[in-house]
C-alpha positions as a Python dict, from the first residue, in 0.01 Angstrom:
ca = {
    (1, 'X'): (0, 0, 0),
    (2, 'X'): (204, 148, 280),
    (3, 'X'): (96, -43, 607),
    (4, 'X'): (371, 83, 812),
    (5, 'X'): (242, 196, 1178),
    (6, 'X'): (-100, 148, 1023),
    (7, 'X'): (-380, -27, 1244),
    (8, 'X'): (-663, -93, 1116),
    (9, 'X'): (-992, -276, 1244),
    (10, 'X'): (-838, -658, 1300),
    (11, 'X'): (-516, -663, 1188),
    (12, 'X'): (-249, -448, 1411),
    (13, 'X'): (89, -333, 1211),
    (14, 'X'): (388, -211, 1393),
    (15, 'X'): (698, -102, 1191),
    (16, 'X'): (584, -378, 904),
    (17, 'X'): (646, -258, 543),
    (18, 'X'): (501, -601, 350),
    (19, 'X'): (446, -400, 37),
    (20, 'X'): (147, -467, -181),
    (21, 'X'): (60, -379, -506),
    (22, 'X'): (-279, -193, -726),
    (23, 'X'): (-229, -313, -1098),
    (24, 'X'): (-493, -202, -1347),
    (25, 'X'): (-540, -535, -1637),
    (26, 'X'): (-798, -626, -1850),
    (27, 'X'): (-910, -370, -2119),
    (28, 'X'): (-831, -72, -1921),
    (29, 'X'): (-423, -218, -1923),
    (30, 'X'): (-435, -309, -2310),
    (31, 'X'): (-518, -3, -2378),
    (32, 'X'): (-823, -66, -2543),
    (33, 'X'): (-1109, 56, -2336),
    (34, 'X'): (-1423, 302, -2418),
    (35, 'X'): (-1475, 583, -2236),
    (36, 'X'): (-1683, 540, -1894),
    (37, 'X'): (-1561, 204, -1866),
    (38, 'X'): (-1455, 17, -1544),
    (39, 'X'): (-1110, 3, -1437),
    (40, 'X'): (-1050, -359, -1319),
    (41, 'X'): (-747, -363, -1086),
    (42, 'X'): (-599, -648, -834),
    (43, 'X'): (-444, -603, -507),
    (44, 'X'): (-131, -849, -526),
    (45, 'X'): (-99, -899, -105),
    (46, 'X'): (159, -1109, 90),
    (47, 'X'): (65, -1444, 227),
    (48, 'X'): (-38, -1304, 574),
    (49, 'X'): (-275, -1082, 464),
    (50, 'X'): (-633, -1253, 425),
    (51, 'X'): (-926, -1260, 231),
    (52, 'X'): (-1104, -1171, 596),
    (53, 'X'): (-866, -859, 595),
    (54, 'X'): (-922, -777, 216),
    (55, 'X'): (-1316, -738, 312),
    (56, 'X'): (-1268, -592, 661),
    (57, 'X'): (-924, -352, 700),
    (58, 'X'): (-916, -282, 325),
    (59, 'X'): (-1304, -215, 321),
    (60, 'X'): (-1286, 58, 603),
    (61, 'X'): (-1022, 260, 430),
    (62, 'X'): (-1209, 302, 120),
    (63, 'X'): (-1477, 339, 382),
    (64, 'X'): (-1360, 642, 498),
    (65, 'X'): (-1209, 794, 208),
    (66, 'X'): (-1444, 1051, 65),
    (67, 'X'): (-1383, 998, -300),
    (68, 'X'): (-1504, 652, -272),
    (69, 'X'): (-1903, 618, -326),
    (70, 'X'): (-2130, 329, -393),
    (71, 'X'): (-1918, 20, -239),
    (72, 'X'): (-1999, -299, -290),
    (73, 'X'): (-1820, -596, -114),
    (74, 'X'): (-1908, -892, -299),
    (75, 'X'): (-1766, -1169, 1),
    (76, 'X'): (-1910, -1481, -141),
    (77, 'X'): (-1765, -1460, -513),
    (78, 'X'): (-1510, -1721, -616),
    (79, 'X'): (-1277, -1414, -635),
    (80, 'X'): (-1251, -1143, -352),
    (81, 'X'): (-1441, -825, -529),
    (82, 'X'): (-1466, -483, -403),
    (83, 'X'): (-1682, -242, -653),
    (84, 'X'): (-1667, 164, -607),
    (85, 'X'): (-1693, 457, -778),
    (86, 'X'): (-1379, 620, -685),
    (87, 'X'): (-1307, 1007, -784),
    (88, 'X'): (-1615, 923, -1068),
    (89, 'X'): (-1410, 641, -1196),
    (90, 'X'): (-1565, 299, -1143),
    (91, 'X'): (-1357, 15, -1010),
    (92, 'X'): (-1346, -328, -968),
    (93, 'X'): (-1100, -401, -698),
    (94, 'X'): (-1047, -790, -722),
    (95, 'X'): (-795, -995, -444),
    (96, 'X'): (-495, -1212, -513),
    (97, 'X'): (-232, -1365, -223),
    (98, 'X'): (75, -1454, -313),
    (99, 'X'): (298, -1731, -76),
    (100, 'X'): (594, -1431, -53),
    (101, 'X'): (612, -1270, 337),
    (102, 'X'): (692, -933, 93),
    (103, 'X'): (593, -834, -221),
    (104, 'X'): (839, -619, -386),
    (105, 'X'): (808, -274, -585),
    (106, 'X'): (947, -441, -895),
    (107, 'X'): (755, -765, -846),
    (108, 'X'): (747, -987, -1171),
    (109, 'X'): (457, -1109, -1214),
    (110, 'X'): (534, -1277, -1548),
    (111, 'X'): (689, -1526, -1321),
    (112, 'X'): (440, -1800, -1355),
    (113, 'X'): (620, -2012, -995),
    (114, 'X'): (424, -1746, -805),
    (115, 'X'): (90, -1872, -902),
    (116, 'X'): (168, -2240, -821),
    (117, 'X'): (-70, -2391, -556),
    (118, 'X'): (-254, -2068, -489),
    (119, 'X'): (-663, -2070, -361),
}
């Protein structure tokens, strides 16, 4: 995710470069999937982005991007879920915050500290 000059609907960036990160898991990342299967992926955000901007900024993109079809925000689930077809591909997009102000390129995420006393 490159937010850098990027504004979007409630959240204004200006010269911020927070990184992010879209990792595929589940059978899709074991390698172990069927063909037409969902891809289920998590966005891996900083602490000061929200669940409220998951479901409003991060909607609007995919919004507005023309390979994305048949979105469905799912806001009351226990975890954030955004569903799409994407290119043909279905996705489930799925929300996690991490208490880092950055998160890295080369983020480990085997590190299990980071998941200590998260909501």
């Amino acid at each position: 995710m490159d937010q850098k000059s990027h504004r979007c609907a409630d959240f204004k960036w200006k010269d911020v470069d927070a990184g992010g990160k879209l990792m595929a898991f589940g059978s899709y990342r074991l390698g172990v999937h069927s063909s037409g299967a969902d891809i289920d992926t998590v966005i891996i955000a900083p602490r000061h982005i929200t669940r409220i901007n998951f479901f409003s900024s991060f909607k609007q993109i995919l919004m507005n991007d023309p390979n994305v079809k048949d979105l469905e925000a799912v806001e009351n689930a226990f975890v954030p879920i955004i569903t799409t077809t994407y290119s043909g591909i279905e996705l489930d997009v799925l929300f996690a915050r991490l208490k880092k102000p950055t998160i890295p390129r080369n983020i480990d995420l085997s590190d299990d500290s980071l998941f200590v006393n998260l909501d």
